[in-house]
C-alpha positions in Angstrom: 163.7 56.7 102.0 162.8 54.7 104.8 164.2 53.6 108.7 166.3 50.4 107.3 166.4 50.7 103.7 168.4 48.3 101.3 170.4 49.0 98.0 171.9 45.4 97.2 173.4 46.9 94.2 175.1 49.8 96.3 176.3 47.0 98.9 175.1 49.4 102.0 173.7 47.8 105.5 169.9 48.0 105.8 170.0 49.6 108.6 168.8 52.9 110.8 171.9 54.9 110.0 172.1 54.5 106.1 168.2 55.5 106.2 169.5 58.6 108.6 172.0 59.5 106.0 169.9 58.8 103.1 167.1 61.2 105.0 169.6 64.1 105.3 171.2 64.1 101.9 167.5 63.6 99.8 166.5 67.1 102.3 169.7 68.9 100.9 168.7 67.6 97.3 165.1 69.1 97.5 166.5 72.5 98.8 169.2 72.1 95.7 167.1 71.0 93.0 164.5 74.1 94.2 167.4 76.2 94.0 167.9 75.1 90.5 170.6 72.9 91.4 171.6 69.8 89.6 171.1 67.0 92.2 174.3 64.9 93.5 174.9 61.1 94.2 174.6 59.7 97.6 177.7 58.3 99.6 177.4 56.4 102.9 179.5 57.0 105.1 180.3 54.5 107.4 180.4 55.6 111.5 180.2 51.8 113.1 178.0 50.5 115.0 176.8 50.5 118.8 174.3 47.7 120.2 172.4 48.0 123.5 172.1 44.8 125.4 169.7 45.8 128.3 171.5 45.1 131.3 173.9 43.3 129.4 175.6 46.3 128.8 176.5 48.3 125.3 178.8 47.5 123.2 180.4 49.7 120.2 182.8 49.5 117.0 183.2 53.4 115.8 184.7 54.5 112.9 189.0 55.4 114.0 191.1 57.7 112.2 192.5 55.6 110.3 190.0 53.8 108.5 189.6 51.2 110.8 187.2 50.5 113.7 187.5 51.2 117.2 186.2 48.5 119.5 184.3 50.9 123.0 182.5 48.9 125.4 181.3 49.9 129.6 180.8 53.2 130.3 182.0 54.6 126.7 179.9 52.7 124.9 177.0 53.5 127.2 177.3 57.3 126.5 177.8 57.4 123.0 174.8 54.6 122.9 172.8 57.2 124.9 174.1 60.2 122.8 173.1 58.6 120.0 169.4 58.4 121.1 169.5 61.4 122.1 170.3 62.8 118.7 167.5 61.3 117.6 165.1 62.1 120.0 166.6 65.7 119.1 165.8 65.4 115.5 162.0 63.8 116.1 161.0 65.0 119.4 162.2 68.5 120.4 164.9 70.6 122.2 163.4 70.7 125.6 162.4 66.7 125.0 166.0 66.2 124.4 167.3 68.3 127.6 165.4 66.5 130.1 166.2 63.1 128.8 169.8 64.2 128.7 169.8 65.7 132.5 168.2 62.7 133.2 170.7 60.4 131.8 173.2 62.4 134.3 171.3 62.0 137.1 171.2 57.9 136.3 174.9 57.9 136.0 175.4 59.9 139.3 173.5 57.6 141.3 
């Protein structure tokens, strides 16, 4: 469906993470409808947001358990920023890709 897709009429963000969503759920309707499964509506489910400034820093609002968000920021917001990527780089790239990055993101944060 696209990296930053747009439904106006469904009022979601057009960004990377509806598209992720969208991506996963059309993959589970293909295997369904194959299956002879009738196909089921999308939902987006919000999980916040989390911004990289550079060397500015990272900052984060994250879904809380109550509905609400979450403001993170420093070094929380850095590694859920960096987890983040590294999901993706999971998804598109590979295991060992993902490892490496991952040990080297370690390294960075022990120096």
């Amino acid at each position: 469906m696209g990296d930053c897709s747009a439904c106006p009429q469904a009022g979601w963000p057009a960004t990377a993470q509806v598209a992720s969503q969208q991506a996963e759920h059309l993959a589970e309707q293909i295997t369904a409808y194959l299956d002879g499964k009738a196909p089921t509506a999308f939902s987006f489910g919000d999980k916040g947001m989390l911004m990289s400034f550079g060397d500015g820093g990272d900052l984060g609002l994250v879904a809380g358990p109550k509905n609400d968000y979450v403001r993170i920021s420093g070094h929380v917001s850095h590694a859920a920023y960096r987890g983040l990527e590294r999901q993706h780089q999971w998804v598109l790239l590979s295991t060992k890709t993902t490892l490496e990055g991952a040990v080297s993101d370690v390294v960075d944060a022990l120096s």
